[in-house]
C-alpha positions as CSV (number, residue, x, y, z in Angstrom):
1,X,-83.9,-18.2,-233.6
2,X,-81.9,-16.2,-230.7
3,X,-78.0,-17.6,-229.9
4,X,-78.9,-19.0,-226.6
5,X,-75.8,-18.2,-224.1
6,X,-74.8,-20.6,-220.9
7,X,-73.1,-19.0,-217.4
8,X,-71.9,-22.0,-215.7
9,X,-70.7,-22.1,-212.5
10,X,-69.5,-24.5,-209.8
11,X,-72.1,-24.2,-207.2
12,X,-75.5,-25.6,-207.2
13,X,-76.9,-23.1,-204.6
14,X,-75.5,-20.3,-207.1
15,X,-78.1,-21.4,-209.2
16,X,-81.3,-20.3,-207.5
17,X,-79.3,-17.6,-205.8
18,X,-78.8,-15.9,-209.3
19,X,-82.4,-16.9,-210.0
20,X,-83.7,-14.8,-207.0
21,X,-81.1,-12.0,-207.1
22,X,-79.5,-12.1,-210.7
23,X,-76.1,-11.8,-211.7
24,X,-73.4,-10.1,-209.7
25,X,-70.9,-8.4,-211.4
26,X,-67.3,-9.5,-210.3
27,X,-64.4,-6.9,-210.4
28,X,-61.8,-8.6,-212.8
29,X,-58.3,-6.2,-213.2
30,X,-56.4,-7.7,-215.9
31,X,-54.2,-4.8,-216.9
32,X,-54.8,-5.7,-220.4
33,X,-56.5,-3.2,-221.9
34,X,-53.7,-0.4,-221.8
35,X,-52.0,-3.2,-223.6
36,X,-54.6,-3.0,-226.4
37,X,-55.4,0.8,-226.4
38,X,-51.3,2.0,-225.3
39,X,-52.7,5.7,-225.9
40,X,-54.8,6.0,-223.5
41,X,-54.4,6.8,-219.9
42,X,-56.5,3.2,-217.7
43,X,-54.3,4.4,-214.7
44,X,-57.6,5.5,-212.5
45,X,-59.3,2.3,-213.4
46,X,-59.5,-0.4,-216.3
47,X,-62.7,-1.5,-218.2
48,X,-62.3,-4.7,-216.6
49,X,-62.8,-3.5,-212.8
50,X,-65.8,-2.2,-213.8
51,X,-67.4,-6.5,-213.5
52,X,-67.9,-9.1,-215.7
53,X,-70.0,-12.3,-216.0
54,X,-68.8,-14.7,-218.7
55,X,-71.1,-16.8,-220.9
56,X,-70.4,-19.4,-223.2
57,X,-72.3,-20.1,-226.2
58,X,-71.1,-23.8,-226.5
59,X,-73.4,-26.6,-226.3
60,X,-73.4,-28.2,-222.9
61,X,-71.2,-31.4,-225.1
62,X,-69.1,-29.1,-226.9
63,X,-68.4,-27.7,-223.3
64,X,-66.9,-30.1,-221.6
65,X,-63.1,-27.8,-221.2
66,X,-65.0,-25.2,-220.6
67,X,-67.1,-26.6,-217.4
68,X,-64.6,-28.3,-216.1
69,X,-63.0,-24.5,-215.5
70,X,-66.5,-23.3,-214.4
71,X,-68.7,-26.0,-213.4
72,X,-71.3,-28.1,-214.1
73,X,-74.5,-26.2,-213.2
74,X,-75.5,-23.6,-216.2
75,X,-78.3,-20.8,-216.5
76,X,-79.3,-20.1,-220.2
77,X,-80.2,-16.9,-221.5
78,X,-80.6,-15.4,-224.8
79,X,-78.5,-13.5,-226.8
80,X,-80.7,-10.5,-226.6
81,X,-81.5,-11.3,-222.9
82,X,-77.7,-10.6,-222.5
């Protein structure tokens, strides 16, 4: 059986929205990863920027930390859909 994988988010409308469109990748600049890899140069642009769409592979009840950061409403996918 495939890990199934939860994006929540705060928004019911989000939901069909990312139905009809899919997911939109959202820049996120940490600065972290020249942290992590100091011997290379991430001054042009981090991994990070690039988007990201976080998933949770919690049970909606082991969740409960988790949504309260995210929201309520969740989209499942598998592991190998991801």
């Amino acid at each position: 059986m495939s890990l199934r994988l939860t994006h929540y988010t705060g928004e019911a409308t989000a939901v069909p929205n990312i139905l009809s469109n899919g997911f939109a990748w959202v820049p996120n600049c940490r600065n972290l990863i020249s942290k992590l890899v100091p011997a290379h140069d991430f001054s042009e642009r981090e991994p990070q920027q690039f988007g990201m769409i976080s998933f949770t592979d919690l049970t909606p009840d082991e969740a409960v930390e988790h949504r309260k950061e995210f929201g309520n409403y969740g989209i499942i996918v598998s592991e190998n859909w991801a």
